[in-house]
C-alpha positions as CSV (number, residue, x, y, z in Angstrom):
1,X,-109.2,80.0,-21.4
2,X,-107.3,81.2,-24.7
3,X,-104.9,79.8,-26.8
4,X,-101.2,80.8,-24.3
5,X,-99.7,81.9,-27.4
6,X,-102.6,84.8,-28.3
7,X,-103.2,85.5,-24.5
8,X,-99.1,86.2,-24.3
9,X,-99.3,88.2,-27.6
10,X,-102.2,89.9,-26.5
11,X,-100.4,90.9,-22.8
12,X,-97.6,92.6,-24.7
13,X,-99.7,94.6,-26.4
14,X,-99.1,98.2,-25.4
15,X,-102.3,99.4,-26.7
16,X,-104.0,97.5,-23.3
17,X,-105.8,99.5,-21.0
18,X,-103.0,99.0,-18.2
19,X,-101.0,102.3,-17.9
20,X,-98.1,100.4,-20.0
21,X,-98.6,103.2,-22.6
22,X,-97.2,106.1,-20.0
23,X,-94.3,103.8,-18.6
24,X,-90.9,104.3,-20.3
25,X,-89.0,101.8,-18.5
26,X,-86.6,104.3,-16.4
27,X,-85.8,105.9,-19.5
28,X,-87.2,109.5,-19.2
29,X,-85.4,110.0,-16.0
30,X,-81.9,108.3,-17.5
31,X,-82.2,110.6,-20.7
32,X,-82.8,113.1,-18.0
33,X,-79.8,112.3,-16.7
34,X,-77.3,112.7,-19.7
35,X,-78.1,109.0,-21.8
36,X,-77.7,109.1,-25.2
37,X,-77.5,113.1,-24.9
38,X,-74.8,112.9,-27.5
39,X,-76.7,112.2,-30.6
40,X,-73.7,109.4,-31.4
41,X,-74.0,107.5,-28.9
42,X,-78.0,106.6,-28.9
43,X,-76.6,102.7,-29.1
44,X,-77.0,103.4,-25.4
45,X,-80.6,102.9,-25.3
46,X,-79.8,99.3,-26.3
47,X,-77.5,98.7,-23.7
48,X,-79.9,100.4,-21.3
49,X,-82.5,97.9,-22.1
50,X,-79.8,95.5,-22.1
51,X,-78.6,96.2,-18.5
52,X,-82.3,96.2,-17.1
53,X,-82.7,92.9,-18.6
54,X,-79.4,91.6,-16.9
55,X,-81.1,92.6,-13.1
56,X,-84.0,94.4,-12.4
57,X,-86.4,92.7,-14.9
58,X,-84.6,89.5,-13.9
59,X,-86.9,90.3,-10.6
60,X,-89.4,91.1,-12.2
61,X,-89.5,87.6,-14.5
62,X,-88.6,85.5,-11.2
63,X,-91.5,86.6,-9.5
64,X,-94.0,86.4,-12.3
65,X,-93.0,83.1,-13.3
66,X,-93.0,81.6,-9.4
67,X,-96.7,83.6,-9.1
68,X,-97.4,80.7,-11.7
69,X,-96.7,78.2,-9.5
70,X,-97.7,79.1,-6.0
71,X,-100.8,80.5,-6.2
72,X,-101.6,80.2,-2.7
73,X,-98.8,81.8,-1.4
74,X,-98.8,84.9,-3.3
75,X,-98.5,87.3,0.3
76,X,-95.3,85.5,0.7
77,X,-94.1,86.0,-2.7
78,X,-95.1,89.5,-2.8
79,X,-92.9,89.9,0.3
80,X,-89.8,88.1,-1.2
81,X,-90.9,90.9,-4.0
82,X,-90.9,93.6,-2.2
83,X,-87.5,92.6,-0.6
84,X,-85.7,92.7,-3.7
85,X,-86.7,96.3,-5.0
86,X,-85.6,98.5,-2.4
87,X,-86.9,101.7,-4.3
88,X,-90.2,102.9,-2.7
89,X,-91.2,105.0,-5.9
90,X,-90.8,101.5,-8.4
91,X,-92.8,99.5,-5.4
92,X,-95.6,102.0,-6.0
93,X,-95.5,102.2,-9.5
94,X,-95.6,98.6,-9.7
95,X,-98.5,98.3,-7.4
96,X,-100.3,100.8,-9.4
97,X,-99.7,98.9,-13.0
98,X,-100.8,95.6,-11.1
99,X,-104.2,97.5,-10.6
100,X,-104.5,98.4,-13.7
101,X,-103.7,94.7,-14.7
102,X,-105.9,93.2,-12.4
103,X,-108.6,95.8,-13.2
104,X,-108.2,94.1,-17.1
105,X,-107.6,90.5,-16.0
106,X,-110.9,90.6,-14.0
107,X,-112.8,91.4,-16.9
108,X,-111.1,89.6,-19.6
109,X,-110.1,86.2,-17.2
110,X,-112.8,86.5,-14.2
111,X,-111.1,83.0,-12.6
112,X,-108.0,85.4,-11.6
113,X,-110.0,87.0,-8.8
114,X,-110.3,83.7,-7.3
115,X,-106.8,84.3,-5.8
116,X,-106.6,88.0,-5.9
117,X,-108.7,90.6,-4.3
118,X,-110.2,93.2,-6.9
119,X,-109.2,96.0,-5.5
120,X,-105.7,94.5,-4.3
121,X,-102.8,96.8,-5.0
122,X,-100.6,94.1,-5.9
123,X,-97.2,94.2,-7.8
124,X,-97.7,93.7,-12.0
125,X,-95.3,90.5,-11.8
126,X,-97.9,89.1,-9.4
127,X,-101.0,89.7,-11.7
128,X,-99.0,88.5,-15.1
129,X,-98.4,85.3,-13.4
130,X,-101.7,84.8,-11.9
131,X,-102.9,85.2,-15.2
132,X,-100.0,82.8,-16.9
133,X,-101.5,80.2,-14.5
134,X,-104.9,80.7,-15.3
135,X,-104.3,80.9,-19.4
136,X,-101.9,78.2,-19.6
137,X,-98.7,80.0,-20.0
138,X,-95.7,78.0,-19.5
139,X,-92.9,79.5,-17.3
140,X,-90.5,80.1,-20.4
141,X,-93.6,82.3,-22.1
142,X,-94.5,84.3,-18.6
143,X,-90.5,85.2,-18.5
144,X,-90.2,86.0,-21.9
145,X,-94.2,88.2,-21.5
146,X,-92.1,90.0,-18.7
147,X,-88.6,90.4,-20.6
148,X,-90.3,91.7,-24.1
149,X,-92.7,94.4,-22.1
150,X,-89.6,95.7,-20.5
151,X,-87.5,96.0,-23.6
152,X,-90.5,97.0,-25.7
153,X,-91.0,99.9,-23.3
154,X,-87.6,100.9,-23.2
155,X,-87.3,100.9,-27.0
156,X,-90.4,102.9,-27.6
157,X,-90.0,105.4,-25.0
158,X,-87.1,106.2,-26.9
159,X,-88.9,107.3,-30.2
160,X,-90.5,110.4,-28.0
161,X,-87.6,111.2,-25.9
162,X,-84.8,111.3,-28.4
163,X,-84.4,111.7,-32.4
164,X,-84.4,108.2,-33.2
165,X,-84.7,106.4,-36.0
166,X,-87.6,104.1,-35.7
167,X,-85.8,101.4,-38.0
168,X,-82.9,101.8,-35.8
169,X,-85.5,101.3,-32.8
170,X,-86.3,98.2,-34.3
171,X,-82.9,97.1,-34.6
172,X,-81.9,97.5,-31.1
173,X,-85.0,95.4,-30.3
174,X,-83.9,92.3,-32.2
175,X,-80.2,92.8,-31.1
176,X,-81.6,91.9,-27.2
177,X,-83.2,88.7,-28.5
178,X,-80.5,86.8,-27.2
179,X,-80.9,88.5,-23.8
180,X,-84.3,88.1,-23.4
181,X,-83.9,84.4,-24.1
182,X,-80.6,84.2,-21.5
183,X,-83.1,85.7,-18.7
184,X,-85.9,82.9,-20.0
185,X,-83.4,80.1,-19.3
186,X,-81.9,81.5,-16.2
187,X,-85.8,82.0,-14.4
188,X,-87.7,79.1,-16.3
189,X,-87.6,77.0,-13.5
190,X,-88.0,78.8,-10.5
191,X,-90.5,77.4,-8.0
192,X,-90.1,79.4,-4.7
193,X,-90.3,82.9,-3.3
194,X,-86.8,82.3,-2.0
195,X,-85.8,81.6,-5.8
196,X,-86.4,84.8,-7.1
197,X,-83.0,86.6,-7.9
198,X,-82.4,89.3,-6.0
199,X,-80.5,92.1,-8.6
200,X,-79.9,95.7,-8.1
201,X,-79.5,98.2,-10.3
202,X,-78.9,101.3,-8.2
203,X,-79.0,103.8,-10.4
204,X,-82.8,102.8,-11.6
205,X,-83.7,103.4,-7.9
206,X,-81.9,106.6,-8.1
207,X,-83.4,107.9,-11.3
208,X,-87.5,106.6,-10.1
209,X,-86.8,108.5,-7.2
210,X,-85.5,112.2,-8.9
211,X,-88.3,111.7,-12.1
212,X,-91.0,110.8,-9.0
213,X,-90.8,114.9,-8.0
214,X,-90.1,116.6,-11.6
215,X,-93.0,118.3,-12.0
216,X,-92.9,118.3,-16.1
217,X,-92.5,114.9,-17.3
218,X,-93.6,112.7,-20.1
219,X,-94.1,109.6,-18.5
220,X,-95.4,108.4,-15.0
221,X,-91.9,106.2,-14.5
């Protein structure tokens, strides 16, 4: 077992092995879809990331952070998952970013295939917890893992999709601080499947689902 604070650090790095590198958070398909086409209004990446934060990667953070705790009852949490992302395409590419996770953790944390099959297909909030729970992670630093990665993705997607300014990247970033640290103390102390919050964002589900058939695209999602 590592130190929680290196093992968190080193989970958010996006230079892992675990696909995180051709994920843009939504943000190919929204750009696709007219954001911050107008070169003056690129502060809507921020509010992008921002929104995200405000639902689906409150999901996302839920489930990772009650993964922690009931590690024996991770079909039924996947389930509760599963109920509260009603976009086929994200299930799948969340599946396929948990393999890649698991395919890492196995390696790196062997004790995590104790409660997850090797070749399991299961949903990256899943994996990150198992492996908060086998590292030491607390719930606030598993919920803030999850935020960050989501917001980090966002924001550096951006630098390849649009003519941003990478100091101005790094200023949206710090402006959703606060944000990531609201969704921290509103999942921090979920313990059930029944806990995890269930909100939509229905134009994510509607973007996956158009940038899932484009044939030319930069990222997978």
């Amino acid at each position: 077992m590592g130190s929680p604070e290196l093992v968190a650090m080193m989970l958010a790095d996006a230079r892992l092995p675990t696909g995180g590198h051709t994920q843009s958070a939504g943000l190919e398909p929204a750009v696709r879809a007219g954001l911050g086409a107008d070169g003056n209004k690129l502060e809507e990446i921020e509010q992008y990331a921002r929104d995200r934060l405000r639902t689906v990667t409150r999901v996302e953070a839920g489930t990772a952070v009650v993964a922690r705790q009931l590690l024996e009852e991770l079909e039924t949490l996947e389930c509760a998952w599963a109920a509260r992302v009603p976009s086929q395409v994200l299930r799948e590419v969340s599946r396929r970013q948990g393999r890649a996770y698991l395919r890492l953790a196995g390696r790196v944390w062997p004790r995590v295939l104790l409660h997850l099959r090797a070749d399991a297909e299961v949903p990256r909030p899943i994996v990150v917890g198992v492996v908060a729970a086998i590292n030491g992670l607390s719930a606030a630093q598993t919920a803030r893992l999850i935020a960050y990665d989501d917001a980090q993705a966002v924001v550096a997607a951006s630098l390849k999709l649009l003519p941003v300014d990478p100091a101005e990247a790094a200023c949206w970033l710090t402006a959703l601080h606060p944000d990531i640290e609201d969704l921290v103390a509103d999942v921090a102390d979920l313990t059930r499947a029944t806990d995890v919050p269930a909100y939509g964002a229905p134009l994510v589900d509607v973007f996956a689902q158009n940038h899932s058939i484009e044939r030319m695209r930069l990222f997978h999602a």
